[in-house]
C-alpha positions as CSV (number, residue, x, y, z in Angstrom):
1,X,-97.0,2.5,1.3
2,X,-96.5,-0.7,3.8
3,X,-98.7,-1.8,6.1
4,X,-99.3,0.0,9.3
5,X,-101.1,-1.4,12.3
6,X,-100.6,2.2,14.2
7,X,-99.5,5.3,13.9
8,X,-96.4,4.9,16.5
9,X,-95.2,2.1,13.7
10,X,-95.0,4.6,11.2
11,X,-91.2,6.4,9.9
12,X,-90.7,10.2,10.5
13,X,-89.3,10.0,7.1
14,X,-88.8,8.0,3.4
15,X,-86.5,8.0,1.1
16,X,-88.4,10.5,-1.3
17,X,-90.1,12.1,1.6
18,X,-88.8,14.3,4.3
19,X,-89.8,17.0,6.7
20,X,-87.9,19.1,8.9
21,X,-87.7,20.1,11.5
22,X,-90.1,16.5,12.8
23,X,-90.9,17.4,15.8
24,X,-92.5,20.2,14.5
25,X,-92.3,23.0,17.4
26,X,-93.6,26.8,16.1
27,X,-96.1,25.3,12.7
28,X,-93.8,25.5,10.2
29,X,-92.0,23.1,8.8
30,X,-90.4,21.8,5.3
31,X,-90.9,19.4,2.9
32,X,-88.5,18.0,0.6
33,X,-89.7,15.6,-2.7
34,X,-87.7,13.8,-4.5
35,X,-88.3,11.6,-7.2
36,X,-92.2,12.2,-7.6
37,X,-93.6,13.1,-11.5
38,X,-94.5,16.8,-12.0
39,X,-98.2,17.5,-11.7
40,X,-100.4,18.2,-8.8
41,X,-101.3,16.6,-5.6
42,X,-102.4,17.0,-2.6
43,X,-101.1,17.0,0.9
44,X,-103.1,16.0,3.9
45,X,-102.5,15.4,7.4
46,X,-104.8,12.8,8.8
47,X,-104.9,12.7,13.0
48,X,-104.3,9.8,15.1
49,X,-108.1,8.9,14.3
50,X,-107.3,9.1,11.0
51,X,-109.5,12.0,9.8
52,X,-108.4,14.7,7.5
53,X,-107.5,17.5,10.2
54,X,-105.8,19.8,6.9
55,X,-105.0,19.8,3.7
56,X,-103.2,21.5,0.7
57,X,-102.9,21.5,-3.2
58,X,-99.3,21.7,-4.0
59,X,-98.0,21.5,-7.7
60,X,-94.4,19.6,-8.1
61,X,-92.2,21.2,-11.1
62,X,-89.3,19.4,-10.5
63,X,-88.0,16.0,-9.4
64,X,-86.4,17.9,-6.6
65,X,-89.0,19.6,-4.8
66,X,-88.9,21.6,-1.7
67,X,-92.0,23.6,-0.5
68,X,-92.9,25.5,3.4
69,X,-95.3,24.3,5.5
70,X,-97.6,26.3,7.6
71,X,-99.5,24.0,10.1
72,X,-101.1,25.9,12.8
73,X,-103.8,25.4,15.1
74,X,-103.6,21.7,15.7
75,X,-102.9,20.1,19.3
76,X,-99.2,18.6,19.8
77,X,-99.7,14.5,19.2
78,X,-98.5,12.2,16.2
79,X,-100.1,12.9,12.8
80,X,-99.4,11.5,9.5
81,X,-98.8,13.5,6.6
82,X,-100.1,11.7,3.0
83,X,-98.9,13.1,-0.6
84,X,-101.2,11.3,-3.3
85,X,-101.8,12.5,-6.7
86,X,-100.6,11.4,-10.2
87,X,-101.0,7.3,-9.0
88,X,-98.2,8.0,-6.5
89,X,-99.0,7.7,-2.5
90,X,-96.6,8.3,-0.2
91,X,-97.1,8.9,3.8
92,X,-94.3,9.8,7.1
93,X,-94.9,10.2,10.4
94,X,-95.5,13.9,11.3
95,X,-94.9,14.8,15.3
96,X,-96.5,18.4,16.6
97,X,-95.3,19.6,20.4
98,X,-95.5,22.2,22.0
C-alpha cells in the first residue's frame, strides 16, 4: 500500500483489485481479486474519517476471485475499501452517489 496523504489521492483501482461499477450508484457492486493466496480476510470500508463504516469476512478459493457487493445505507462521498488478511493489504478508492 503507498502512502496517501488523502483520500482524493487515492486510485479507484489496482492491479489485483478492482470494483465495478466505481461510482457505485444502486449499493451493489463487484469485486474482482486476482493474485491474492486462498484463505480468509476481511473487507472493510473505512469513511473519509477513516472509521470502519462496514465490513465483511470473505474467503478467496482461487487466485481469480470475483465476489458481489451489497453496500447499502451509506451517504454518497468517497470511501476506501481495504482487503487484509493472510499478511496481504491491499486498498482502492470506492465512490458512492446517489
Amino acid at each position: 500500500v503507498e502512502e496517501c496523504t488523502g483520500i482524493d489521492e487515492m486510485s479507484t483501482e489496482s492491479s489485483r483489485m478492482k470494483v465495478f461499477p466505481n461510482p457505485v450508484f444502486d449499493g451493489r457492486t463487484f469485486l474482482q481479486l486476482e493474485g491474492f493466496e486462498p484463505g480468509s480476510y476481511q473487507l472493510t470500508l473505512l469513511g473519509s474519517n477513516g472509521r470502519k463504516v462496514w465490513s465483511r469476512k470473505l474467503v478467496i478459493t482461487t487466485a481469480l476471485y470475483n465476489e458481489s457487493v451489497h453496500i447499502t445505507g451509506l451517504p454518497a462521498g468517497n470511501y476506501i475499501l481495504e482487503l487484509s488478511g493472510n499478511d496481504q493489504t491491499e486498498a482502492i478508492k470506492l465512490v458512492i452517489s446517489r
